[in-house]
Structures are given as C-alpha cells and as structure tokens.
DRENRODO-930544 format. One record per residue (C-alpha): x, y, z; chain; residue number from 1. Coordinates in Angstrom, 2 decimals. Layout:
# residues N
R  c1  c2  c3  chain  resi
R  X  Y  Z  A  NUM
...
***
This chain:
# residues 421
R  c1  c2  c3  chain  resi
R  0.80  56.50  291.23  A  1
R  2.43  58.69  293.83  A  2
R  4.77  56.63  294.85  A  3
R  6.55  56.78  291.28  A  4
R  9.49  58.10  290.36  A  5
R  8.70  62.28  290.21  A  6
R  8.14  63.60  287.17  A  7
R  7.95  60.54  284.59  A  8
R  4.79  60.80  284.06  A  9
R  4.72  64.19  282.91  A  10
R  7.63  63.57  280.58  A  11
R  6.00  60.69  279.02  A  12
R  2.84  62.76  278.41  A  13
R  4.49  65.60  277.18  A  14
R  6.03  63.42  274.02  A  15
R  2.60  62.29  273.10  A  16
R  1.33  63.86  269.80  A  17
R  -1.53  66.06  269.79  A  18
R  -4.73  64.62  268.09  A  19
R  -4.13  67.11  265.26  A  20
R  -0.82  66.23  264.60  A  21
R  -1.40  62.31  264.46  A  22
R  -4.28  62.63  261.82  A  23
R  -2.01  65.06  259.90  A  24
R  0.68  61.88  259.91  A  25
R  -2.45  59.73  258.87  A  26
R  -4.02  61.61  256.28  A  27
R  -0.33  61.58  254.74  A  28
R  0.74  58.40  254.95  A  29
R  -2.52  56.88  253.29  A  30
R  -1.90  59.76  250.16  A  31
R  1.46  58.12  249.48  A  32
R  0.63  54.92  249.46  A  33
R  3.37  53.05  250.40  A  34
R  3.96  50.58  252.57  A  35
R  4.32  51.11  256.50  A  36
R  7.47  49.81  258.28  A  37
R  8.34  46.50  259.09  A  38
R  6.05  46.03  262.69  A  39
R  8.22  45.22  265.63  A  40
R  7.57  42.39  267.34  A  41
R  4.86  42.37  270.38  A  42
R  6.21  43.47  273.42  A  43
R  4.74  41.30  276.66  A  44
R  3.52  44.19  278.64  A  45
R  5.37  44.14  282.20  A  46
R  3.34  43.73  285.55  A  47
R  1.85  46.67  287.14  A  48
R  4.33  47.88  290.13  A  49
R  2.63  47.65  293.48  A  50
R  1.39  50.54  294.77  A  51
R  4.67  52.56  296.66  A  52
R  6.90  50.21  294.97  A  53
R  10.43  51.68  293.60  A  54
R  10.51  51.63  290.13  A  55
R  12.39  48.35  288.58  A  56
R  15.57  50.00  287.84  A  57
R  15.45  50.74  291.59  A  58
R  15.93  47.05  292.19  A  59
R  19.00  45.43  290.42  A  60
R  19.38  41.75  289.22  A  61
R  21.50  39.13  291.02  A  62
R  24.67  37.96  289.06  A  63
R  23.35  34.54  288.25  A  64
R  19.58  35.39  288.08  A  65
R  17.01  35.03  285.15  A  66
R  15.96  37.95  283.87  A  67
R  12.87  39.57  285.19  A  68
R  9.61  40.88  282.84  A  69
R  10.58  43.17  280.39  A  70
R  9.65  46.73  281.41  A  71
R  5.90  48.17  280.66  A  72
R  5.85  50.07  277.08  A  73
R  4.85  53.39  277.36  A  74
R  1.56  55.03  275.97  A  75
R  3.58  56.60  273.00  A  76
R  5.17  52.70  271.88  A  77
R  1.43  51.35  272.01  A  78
R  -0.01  54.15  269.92  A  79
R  3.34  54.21  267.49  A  80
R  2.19  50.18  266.87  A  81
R  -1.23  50.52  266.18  A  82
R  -0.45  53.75  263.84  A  83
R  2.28  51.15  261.57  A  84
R  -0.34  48.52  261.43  A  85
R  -3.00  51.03  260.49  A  86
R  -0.64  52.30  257.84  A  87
R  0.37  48.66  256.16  A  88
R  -3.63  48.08  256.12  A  89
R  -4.28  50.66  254.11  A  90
R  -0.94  50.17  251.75  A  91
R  -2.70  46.54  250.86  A  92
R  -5.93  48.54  250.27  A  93
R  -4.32  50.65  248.30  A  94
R  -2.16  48.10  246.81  A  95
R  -5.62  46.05  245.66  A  96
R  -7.17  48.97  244.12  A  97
R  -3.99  49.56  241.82  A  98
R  -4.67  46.08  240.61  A  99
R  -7.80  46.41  239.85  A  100
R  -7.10  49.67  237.41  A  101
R  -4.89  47.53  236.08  A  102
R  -5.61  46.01  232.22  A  103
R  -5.54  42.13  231.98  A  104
R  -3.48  40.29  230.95  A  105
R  -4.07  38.81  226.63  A  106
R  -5.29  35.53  227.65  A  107
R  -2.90  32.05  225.38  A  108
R  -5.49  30.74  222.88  A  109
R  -4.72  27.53  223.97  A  110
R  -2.34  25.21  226.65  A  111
R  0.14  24.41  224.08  A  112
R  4.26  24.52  224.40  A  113
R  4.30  27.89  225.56  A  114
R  3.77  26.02  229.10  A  115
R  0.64  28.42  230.06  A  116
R  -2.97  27.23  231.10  A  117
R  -5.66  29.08  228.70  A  118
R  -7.00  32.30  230.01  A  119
R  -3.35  33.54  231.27  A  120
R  -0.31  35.69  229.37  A  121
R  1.95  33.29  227.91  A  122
R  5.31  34.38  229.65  A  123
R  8.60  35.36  226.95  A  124
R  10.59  32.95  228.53  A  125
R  8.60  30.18  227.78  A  126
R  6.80  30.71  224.36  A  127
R  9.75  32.69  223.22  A  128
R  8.04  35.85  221.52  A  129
R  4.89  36.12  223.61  A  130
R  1.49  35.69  222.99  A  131
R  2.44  34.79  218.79  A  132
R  4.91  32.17  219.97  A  133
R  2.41  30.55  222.31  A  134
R  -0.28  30.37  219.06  A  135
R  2.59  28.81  217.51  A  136
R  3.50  26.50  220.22  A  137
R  -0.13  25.52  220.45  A  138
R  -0.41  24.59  216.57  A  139
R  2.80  22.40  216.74  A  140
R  1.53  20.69  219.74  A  141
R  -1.70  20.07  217.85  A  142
R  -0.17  18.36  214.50  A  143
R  2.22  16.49  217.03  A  144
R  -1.14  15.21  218.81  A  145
R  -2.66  14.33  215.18  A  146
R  0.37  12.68  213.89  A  147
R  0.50  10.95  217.25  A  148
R  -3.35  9.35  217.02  A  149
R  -2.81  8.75  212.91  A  150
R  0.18  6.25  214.14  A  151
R  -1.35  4.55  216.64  A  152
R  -4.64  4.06  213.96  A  153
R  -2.26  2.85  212.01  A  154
R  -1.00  0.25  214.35  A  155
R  -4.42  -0.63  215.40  A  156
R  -5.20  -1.20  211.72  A  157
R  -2.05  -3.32  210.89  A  158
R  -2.61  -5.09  213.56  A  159
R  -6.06  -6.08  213.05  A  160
R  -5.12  -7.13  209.50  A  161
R  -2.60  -9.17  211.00  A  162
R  -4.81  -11.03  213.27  A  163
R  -7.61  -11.51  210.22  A  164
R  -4.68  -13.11  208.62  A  165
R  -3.84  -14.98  211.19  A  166
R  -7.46  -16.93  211.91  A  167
R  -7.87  -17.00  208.00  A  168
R  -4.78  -19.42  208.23  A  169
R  -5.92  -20.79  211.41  A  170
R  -9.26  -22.67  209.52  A  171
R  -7.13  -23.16  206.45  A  172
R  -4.67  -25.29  209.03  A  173
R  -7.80  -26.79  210.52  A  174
R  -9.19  -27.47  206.95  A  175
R  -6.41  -29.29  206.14  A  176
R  -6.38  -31.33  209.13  A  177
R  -9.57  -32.42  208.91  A  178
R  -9.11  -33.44  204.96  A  179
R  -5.94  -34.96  206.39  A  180
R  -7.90  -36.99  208.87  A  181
R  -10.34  -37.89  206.75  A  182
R  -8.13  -39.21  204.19  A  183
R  -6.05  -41.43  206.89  A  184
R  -9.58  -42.79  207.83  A  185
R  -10.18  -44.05  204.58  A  186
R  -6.45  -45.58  204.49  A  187
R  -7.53  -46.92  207.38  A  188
R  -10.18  -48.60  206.22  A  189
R  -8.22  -49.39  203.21  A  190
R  -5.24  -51.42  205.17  A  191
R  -8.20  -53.68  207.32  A  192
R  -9.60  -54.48  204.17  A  193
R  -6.43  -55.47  202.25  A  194
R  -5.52  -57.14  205.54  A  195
R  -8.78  -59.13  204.95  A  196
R  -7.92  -60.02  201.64  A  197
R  -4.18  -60.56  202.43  A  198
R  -5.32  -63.28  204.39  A  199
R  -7.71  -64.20  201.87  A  200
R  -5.19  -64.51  198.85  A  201
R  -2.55  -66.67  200.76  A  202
R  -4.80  -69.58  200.45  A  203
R  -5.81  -68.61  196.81  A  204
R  -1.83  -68.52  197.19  A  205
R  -1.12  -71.32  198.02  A  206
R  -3.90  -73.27  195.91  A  207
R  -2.45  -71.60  192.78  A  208
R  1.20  -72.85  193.66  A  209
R  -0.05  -76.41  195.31  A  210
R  -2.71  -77.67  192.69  A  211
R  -1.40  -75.60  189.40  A  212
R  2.49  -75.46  190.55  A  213
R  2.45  -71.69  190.11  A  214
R  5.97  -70.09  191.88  A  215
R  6.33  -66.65  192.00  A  216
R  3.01  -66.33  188.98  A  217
R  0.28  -67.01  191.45  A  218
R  1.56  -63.62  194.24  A  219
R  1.70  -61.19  191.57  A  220
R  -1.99  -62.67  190.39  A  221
R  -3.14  -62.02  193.78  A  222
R  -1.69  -58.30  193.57  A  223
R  -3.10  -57.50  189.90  A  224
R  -6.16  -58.58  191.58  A  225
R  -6.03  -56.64  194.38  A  226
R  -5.49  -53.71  192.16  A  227
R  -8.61  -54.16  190.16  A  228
R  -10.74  -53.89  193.16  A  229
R  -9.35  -50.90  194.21  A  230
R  -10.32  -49.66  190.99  A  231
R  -13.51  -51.46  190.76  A  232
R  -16.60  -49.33  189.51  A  233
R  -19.88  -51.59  189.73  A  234
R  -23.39  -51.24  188.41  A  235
R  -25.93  -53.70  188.94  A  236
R  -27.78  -52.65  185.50  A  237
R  -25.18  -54.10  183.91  A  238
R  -23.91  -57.12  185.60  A  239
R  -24.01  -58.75  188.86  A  240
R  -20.83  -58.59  191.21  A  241
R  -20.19  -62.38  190.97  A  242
R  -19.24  -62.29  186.84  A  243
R  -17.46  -59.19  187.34  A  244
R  -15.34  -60.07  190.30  A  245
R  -14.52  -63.63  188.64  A  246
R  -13.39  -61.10  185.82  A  247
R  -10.88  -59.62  187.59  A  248
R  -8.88  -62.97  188.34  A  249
R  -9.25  -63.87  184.89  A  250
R  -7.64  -60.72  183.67  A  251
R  -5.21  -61.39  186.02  A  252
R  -4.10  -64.67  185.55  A  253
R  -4.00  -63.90  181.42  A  254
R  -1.82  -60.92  181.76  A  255
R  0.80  -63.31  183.94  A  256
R  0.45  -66.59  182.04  A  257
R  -0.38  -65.81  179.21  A  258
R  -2.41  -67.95  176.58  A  259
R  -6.14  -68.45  176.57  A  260
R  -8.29  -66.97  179.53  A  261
R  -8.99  -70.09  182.01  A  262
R  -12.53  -69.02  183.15  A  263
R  -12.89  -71.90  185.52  A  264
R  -9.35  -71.64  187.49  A  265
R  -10.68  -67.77  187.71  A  266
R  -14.03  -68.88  189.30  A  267
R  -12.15  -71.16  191.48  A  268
R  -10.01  -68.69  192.94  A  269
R  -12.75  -66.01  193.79  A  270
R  -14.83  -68.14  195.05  A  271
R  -12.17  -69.76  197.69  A  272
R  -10.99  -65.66  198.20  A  273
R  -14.87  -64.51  198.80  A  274
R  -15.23  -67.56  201.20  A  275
R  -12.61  -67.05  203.33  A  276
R  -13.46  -63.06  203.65  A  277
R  -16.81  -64.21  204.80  A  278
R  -15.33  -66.45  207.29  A  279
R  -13.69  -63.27  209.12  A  280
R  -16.98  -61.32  209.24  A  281
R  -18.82  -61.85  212.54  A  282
R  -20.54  -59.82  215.32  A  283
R  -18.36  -59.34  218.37  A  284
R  -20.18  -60.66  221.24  A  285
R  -20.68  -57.27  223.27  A  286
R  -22.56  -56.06  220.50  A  287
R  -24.59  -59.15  220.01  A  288
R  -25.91  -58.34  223.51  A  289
R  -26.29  -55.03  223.25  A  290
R  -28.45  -55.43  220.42  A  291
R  -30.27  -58.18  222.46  A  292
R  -31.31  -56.11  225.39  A  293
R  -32.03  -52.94  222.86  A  294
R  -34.69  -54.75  221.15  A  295
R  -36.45  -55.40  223.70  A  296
R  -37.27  -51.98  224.06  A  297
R  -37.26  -50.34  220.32  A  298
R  -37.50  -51.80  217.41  A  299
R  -34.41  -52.02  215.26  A  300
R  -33.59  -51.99  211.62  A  301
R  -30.66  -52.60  209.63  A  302
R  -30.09  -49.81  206.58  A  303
R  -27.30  -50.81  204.32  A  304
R  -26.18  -49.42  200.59  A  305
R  -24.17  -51.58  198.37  A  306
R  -25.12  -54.90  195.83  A  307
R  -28.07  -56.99  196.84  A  308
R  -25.80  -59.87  196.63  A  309
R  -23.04  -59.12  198.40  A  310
R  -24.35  -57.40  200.91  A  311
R  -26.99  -60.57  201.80  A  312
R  -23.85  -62.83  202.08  A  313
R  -22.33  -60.09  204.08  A  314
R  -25.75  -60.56  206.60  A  315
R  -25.56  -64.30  206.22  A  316
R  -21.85  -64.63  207.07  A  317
R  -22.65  -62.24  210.37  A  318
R  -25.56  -64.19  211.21  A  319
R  -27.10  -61.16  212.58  A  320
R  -30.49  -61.41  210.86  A  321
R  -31.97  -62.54  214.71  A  322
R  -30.68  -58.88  216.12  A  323
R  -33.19  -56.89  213.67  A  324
R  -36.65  -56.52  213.11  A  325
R  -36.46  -55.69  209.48  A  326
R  -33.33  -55.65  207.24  A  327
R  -33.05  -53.07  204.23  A  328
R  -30.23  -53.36  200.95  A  329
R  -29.99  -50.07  199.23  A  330
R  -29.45  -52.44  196.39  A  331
R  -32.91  -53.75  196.32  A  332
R  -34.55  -50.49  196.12  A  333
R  -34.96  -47.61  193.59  A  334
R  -32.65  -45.22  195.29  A  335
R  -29.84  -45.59  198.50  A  336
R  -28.82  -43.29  201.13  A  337
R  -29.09  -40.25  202.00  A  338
R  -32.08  -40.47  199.71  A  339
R  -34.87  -39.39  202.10  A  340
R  -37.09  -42.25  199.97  A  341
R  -35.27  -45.26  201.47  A  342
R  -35.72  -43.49  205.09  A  343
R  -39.13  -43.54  204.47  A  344
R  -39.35  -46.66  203.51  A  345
R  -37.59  -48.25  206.43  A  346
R  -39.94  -46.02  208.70  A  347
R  -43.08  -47.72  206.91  A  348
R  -41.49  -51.51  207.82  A  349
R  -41.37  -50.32  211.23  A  350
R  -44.53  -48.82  211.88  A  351
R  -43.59  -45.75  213.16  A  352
R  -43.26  -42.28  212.47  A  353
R  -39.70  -40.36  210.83  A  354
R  -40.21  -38.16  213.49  A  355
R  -39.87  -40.78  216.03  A  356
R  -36.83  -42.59  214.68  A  357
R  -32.83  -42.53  215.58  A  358
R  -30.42  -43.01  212.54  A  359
R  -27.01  -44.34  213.71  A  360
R  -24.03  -45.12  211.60  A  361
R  -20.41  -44.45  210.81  A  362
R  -20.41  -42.41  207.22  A  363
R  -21.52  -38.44  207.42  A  364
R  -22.15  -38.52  203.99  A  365
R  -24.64  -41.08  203.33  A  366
R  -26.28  -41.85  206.99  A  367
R  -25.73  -38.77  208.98  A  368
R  -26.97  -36.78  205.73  A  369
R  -29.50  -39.22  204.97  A  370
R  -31.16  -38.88  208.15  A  371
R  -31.23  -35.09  208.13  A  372
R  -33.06  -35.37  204.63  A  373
R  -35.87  -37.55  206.19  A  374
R  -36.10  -35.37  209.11  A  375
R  -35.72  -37.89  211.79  A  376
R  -35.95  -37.31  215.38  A  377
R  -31.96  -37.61  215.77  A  378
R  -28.90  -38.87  214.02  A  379
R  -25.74  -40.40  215.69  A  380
R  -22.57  -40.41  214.19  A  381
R  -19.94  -42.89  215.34  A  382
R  -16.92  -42.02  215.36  A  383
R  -14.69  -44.21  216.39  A  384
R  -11.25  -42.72  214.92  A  385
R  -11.61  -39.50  216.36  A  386
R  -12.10  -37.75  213.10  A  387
R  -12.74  -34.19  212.83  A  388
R  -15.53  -33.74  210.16  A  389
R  -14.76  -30.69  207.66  A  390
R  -16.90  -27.45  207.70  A  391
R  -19.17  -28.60  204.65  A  392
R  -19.74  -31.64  206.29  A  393
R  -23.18  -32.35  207.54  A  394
R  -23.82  -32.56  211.03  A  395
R  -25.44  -34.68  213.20  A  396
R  -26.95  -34.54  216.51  A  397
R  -24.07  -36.79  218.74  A  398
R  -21.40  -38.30  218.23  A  399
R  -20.23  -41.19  220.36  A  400
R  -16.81  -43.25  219.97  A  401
R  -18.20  -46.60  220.12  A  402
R  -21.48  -48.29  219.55  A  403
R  -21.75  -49.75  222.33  A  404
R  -22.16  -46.15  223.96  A  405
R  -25.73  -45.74  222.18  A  406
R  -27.62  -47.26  225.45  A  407
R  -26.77  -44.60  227.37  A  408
R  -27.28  -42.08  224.56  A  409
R  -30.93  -43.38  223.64  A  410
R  -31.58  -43.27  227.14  A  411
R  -30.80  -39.48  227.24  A  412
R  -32.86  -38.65  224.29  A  413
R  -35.81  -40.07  225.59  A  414
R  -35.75  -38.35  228.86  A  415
R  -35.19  -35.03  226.99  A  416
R  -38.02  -35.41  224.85  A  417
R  -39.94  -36.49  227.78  A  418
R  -39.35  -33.29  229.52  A  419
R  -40.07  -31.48  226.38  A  420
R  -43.37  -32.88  226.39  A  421
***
C-alpha cells in the first residue's frame, strides 16, 4: 500500500525471475535428475499490516514480551518453495522410471537356508555364494525335512508295535486269570466236597476204631479212599456206582491191613459214609420258597447229568421232588447235556415250546452250552464266585450271582419279549 515503507516493493519485484529464466531452471533441473533440496519448513504467513501502518520493524518488542508473528515471506520465498517441491516430484518420477529399466532380480528356487522367500535374489550374506548357495541351502533343508518325517514314522511305528505288544499281553494276563479263576472254582468246589466227606469219614472213623479197634489204620483208610474218588472214572455200562464205590474201601482197607479183602466191613463203611453225605444235602429255605411262588406262574423242571442212582438219592435226600413239575437224570437217557436231545426232551414233558423256555444253571459247559444248542429262548448262568469265563467259553444271555435273583430276572424277560411283540 502507500503507506509502506518507499521503495520495497520495487526491490522485491525487481529480484523476481523472469518467466524465461524460471523454465530455463526447470527444464534443467528435471534433465539431471537429481533430487531437489531438502524443503524448508512452512513458514506461517504473517498478518496483513493495516492500511498506513509502519512496517513491523518500525515497532520494537518489549524486554519481557512474546514474540510477535513471524514476518510475511515475500513473493520470491513462496515461488522458491513451490519450484523445490516441483523439483523433488519429478526426481521420484524420475527415480521410478529408472527402476523400471531396471532387470529383475534371479528369483531363489525355493525358501530354503539362504533365508529368502521364493520369487526374490537370495542375498550373499545369507546363502553365502548367491543364487547357487541358496539351491544348495534349499536341498539341505529338504533332506533335513525328510530325515526329520522318516524319524518321527519311525517313532510312530515303534510305538504302535509297542502298544500291539502291549494288549497282546494284556488278554494273555486276562487269559490267565480267567484259567486261574476257573481252576480256584473247581478247588473250591473240591474243599466243600472233601469237607462233606471229612465229616462223613469221622464216623466211618470212628466205627472202624470203636467196633474193629483200628488206631491210626482206619484215618489213612479214609484218605486212600478219598483219593480214589478223586480219581474215580464211572460208566454205568459197566457197573453201577454202588459196587464200585464199595470197591474203593475195599481196596483200601487191603492195602492197610493186609490179608484177605473183607467185602462186608467195605460195604459197611460206604454205606454209613454215603448216609451221612445225604444227611447234609437239603434245600435252604429261601429257595424252597422261591421255588414255591415261581411255580405258580411257570412250570419248572429239574435237568441233572450224572448216575441214575445217585443222583435219585441226591433228589430224595433234598426232598425237593414237590418244587418241580417234572424231574430229568441225564443218566436215564441216551445222551446228557449240552446234548440238544435231552433239551428237547425236557421241553416235550413240559408242553411247551424250546423257544419259550429259560435254562438256568451254574456250569457254562454243559447247561449254558446246552441251552444254546437247543435254541432256547434264554440261558442264565449263575455265578456265584464271581468267575470270569475264558474267551472260548460259551456265553449266555445273564448272569446273576445268586439264584434267588432269577424272579426279578424272569420278570424282565417277559416284559422285553412283551414289548417285542
């Protein structure tokens, strides 16, 4: 304006390049190439000075004061700015174009120990001769891979071996337990018996030392004897079990006396040992009514192997003939269990149907198996030891503890096949 200071005006105007002269400086700078200066930082452009205001160097500061705006850049410093940032735009034009022209780089055949992602230049510092040491790098990495996934197959395979090993010893252990079972059931069964007959031959005993002043003859009698029925192998073609039985004690008491076989002292002692045997075999009185209230729903029969004769006195001695409807020896008939022909047989006294019937008993191989050749409608095993049956062993449709659980277990069946039905 005209209140100004004279004359700056016209000396800033007269620095100002001519329009020629800055396209000259242009042209130039974008042939080199290179990079324009480092750009100042923005200067805040100061507040116009009111019209007839003294310029700002007309006014000093106070000691003390904060500065004031920073003085108004002239035409020349605004067109100086815009010619550096014209001139770095075009370096990084120019800069992408050289890059371009450029070849590229030989892309790593592969992201091995040279350290490079595929489609780059492996670097010399990490492959260690270029792109040949990265091909290198990437071959050993592979075989360390391969060896790396051979081992752990390996280890899977071992240890798979190991663990068929291990269950292969597993039902060998369980094999064995079960034998080992079965075997103490049978000693078992053994010990209540000779318990039976322990009782049995202390009053043949003491008959033997009372009546025929025997000492310590008539025990080891008893134990020859005892020995001979553990070893006893009967068949009723032959003879019945009475003569061979009273056998036995005479063997016995001629291998400890000595002299002539006494034939009647020998049918005097097993008949006083069979006696008192019978006299321990009864029905307890749970199962007596159990049986009572089962019958009066189902009919019941009583399926037994062994010698006609023995087993009758067995029946007679239990007094149980009341509990059954029909009452079957295996003895008294062409074949025993598991023979399917006995089953039938049994079904026929009935009057019903194999398919309608329940086998129960206490031996797998003769009644479970018997009643799985007939094809009855269920078989019950009792168990009452706790055995565990081996693999080959057949098997039945329950298994209960105790007899007295069958009830129940009948009770069950019927309501299954009802809803069957």
């Amino acid at each position: 304006g005209s209140g100004g200071v004279p004359g700056a005006r016209e000396a800033a105007e007269t620095d100002l390049p001519t329009a020629t002269e800055w396209n000259h400086r242009h042209t130039r700078h974008l042939a080199r190439g290179c990079a324009a200066p480092e750009q100042r930082p923005r200067e805040t452009p100061a507040r116009p000075r009111p019209h007839g205001a003294p310029p700002q160097a007309a006014f000093p500061r106070p000691r003390g004061a904060a500065p004031g705006p920073a003085p108004r850049a002239s035409r020349r410093t605004r067109r100086g700015r815009r010619a550096e940032s014209l001139g770095r735009a075009s370096s990084r034009v120019g800069g992408a174009q050289r890059a371009c022209e450029r070849p590229a780089p030989r892309p790593c055949l592969g992201a091995g120990l040279c350290g490079r992602r595929a489609g780059r230049a492996p670097a010399r510092g990490a492959c260690g001769r270029g792109a040949r040491a990265g091909v290198v790098g990437c071959e050993s990495w592979s075989a360390a891979r391969r060896t790396g996934l051979q081992e752990a197959q390996d280890q899977h395979i071992e240890a798979v071996r190991r663990a068929e090993k291990t269950q292969d010893h597993i039902q060998k252990l369980e094999i064995e337990n079960a034998k080992l079972q079965t075997t103490v059931k049978k000693q078992v069964d053994k010990i209540e018996q000779l318990q039976k007959n322990l009782f049995s031959t202390r009053l043949v005993i003491k008959l033997l030392q009372s009546k025929y002043h025997y000492k310590e003859e008539a025990e080891i009698i008893c134990n020859k004897v005892q020995v001979k029925l553990s070893k006893e192998c009967f068949h009723p073609s032959n003879t019945c079990i009475t003569d061979l039985r009273t056998s036995h004690w005479e063997e016995a008491i001629q291998e400890t006396k000595g002299g002539a076989a006494n034939r009647k002292l020998a049918e005097e002692c097993y008949f006083l040992w069979k006696s008192t045997r019978l006299q321990h075999m009864t029905l307890a009185e749970e199962v007596k009514a159990m049986l009572t209230e089962l019958r009066k729903e189902v009919r019941l029969l009583l399926l037994t192997n062994g010698e006609r004769q023995t087993q009758r006195e067995k029946i007679e001695a239990c007094a149980c003939q009341s509990y059954f409807d029909a009452i079957v020896v295996g003895g008294e008939q062409k074949e025993e269990k598991p023979a399917p022909s006995i089953f039938y047989y049994s079904c026929d006294l009935l009057g019903v149907q194999p398919g309608d019937c329940v086998m129960v008993g206490d031996t797998l191989e003769t009644d479970i198996q018997g009643g799985l050749n007939a094809g009855l409608k269920a078989t019950v095993w009792i168990n009452k030891n706790g055995v565990v049956p081996l693999k080959s062993s057949p098997t039945p449709h329950y298994i209960v503890s105790s007899v007295l659980e069958l009830p129940a277990l009948l009770h069950s069946i019927d309501c299954k096949v009802s809803v069957s039905t």
